[in-house]
C-alpha positions in Angstrom: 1.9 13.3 -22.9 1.0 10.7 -20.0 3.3 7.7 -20.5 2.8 6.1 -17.2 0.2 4.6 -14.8 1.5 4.1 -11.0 -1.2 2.4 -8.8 -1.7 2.1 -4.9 -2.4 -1.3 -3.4 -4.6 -0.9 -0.8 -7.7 -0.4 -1.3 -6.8 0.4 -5.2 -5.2 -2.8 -6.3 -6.5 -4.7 -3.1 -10.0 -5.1 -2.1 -11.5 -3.4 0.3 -11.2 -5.6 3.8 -14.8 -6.8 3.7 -14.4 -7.9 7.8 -12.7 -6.3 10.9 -9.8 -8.4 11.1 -8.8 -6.8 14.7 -11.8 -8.8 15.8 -9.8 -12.0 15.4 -6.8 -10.8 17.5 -9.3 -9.6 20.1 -10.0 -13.7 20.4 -6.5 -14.7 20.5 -5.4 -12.0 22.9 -8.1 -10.9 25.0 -7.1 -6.9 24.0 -9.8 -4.9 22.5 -9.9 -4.8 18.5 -9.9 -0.9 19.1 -6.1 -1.3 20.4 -5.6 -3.4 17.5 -7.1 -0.9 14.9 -4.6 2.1 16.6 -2.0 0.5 15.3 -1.8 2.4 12.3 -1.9 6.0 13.8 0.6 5.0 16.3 3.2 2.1 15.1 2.3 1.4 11.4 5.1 4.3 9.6 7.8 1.9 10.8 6.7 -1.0 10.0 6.2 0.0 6.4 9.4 2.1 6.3 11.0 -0.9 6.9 12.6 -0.1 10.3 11.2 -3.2 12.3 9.2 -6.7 12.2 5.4 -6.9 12.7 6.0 -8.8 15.5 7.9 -5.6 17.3 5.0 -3.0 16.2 2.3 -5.1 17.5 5.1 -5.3 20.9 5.1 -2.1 20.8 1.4 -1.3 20.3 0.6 -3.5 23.2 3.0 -2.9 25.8 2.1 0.8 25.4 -1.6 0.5 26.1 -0.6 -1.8 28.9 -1.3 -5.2 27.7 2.4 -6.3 29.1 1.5 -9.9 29.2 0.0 -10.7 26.0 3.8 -8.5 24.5 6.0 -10.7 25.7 5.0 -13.6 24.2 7.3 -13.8 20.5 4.9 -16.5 19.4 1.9 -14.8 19.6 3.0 -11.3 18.5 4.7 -13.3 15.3 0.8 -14.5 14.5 -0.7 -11.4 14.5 1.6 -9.9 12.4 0.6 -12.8 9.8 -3.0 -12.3 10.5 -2.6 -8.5 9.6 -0.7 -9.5 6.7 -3.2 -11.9 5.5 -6.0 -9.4 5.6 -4.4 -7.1 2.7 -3.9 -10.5 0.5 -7.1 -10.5 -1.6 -6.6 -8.0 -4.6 -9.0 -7.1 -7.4 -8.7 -8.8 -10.6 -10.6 -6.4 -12.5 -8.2 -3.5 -11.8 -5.4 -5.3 -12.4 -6.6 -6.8 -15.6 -7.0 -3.0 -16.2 -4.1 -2.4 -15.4 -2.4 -4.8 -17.3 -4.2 -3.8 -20.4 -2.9 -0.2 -19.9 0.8 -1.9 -20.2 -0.2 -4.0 -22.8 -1.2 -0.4 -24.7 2.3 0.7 -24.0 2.2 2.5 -20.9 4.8 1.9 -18.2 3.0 0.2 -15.2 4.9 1.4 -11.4 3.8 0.7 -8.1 4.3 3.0 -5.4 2.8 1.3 -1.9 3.5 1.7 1.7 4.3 -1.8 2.1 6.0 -4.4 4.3 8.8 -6.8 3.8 6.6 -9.1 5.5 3.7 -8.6 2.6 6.0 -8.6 -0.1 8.2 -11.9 1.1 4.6 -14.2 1.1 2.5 -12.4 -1.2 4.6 -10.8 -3.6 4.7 -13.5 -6.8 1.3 -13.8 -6.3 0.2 -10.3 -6.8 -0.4 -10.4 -10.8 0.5 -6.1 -11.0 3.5 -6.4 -8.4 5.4 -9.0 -11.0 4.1 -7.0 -14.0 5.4 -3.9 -13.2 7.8 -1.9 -15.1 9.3 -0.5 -11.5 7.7 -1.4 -8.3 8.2 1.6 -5.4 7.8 -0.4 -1.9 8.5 1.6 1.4 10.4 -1.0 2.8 12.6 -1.5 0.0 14.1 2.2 0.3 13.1 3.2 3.8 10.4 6.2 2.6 6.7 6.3 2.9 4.1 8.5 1.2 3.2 11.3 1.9 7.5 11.6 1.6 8.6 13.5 -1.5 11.1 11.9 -2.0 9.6 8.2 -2.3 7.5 9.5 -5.4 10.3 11.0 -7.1 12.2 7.1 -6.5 9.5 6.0 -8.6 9.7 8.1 -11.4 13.2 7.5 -11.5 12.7 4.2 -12.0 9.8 3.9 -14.7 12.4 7.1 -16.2 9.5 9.3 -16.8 8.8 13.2 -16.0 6.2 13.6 -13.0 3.6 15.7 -16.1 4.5 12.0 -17.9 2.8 10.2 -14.8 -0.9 9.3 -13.3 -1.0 8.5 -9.8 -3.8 6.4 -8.1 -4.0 5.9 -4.2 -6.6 6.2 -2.3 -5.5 8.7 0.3 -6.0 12.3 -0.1 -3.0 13.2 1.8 -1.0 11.1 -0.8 -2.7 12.3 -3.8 -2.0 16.2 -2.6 1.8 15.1 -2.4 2.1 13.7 -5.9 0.3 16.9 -7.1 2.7 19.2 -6.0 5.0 17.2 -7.3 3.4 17.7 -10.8 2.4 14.5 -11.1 -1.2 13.4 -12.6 -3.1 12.4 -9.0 -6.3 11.0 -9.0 -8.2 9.9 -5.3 -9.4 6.5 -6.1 -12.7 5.8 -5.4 -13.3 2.5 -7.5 -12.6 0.8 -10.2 -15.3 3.0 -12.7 -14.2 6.1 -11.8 -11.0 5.5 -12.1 -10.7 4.5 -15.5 -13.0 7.9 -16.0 -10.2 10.1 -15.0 -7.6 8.2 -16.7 -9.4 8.4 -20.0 -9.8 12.6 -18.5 -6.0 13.0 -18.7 -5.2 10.8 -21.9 -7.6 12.9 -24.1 -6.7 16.3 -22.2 -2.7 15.6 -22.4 
């Protein structure tokens, strides 16, 4: 029997980043937006474990393609890290009115997100599902990211439900593959309609 729904938020509850927001740091820093954009291959897992600042990965990022000039200055790297931030802000209101609805039919809502303090401390009580939420899973909050075991089991512990009990939604495969070892219900999210498609898929089937 599936008694809970755990979402993603980007590019599941968030909406897809419409404009390259690397090219706005290429203007303020005179660095290639293709530096920018390697910052989550090469600094990202630490920012959204929780182990530093924005302002130190995007140090780190540039000082280790070179840019030694445009790292030292605290100001500037402080700024970037809110422009980045900004960029995930805008979030669907047609999933999360779905998801909402799915609570509202008495199915425990979680949220399990590779996410930064800095997201969570100026966007948090503005994300409608992040307040709503029977147990929210951030990364930085317990120092784990997906694809980590261990951070999916953290969120079943706190919604109290078996993994066969749960559906999954992220957008990664990697992420998805985890969760179904696991034995929880993952689903790759690919929008909004074919998501409700497979949830309807495992309701009926379990």
């Amino acid at each position: 029997m599936i008694r809970a729904v755990i979402f993603d938020y980007g590019n599941v509850i968030s909406l897809p980043q419409t404009g390259d927001y690397t090219i706005g740091l290429e203007k303020l820093t005179g660095v290639p937006s293709n530096i920018f954009r390697a910052v989550y291959d090469e600094e990202r897992y630490d920012f959204d474990r929780g182990d530093i600042n924005g302002a130190t990965m995007y140090i780190r990022l540039l000082t280790k393609h070179g840019y030694y000039e445009q790292a030292a200055n605290l100001p500037l790297m402080h700024k970037l890290a809110r422009l980045d931030m900004k960029s995930w802000r805008p979030y669907s209101q047609e999933v999360t009115d779905w998801g909402l609805s799915l609570q509202k039919q008495g199915y425990k809502l979680g949220i399990l997100s590779n996410m930064p303090i800095e997201f969570l401390d100026h966007y948090k009580k503005e994300i409608p599902l992040f307040e709503a939420a029977d147990y929210a899973c951030f990364s930085c909050n317990v120092h784990l990211i997906k694809p980590d075991p261990a951070i999916y089991r953290k969120v079943l512990e706190g919604l109290t439900v078996k993994p066969e009990e749960a559906v999954f939604f992220d957008d990664i495969r990697e992420n998805i593959d985890t969760a179904i070892q696991i034995g929880i219900h993952g689903c790759l999210w690919q929008n909004l309609e074919q998501g409700k498609k497979a949830w309807k898929n495992l309701v009926t089937q379990f």
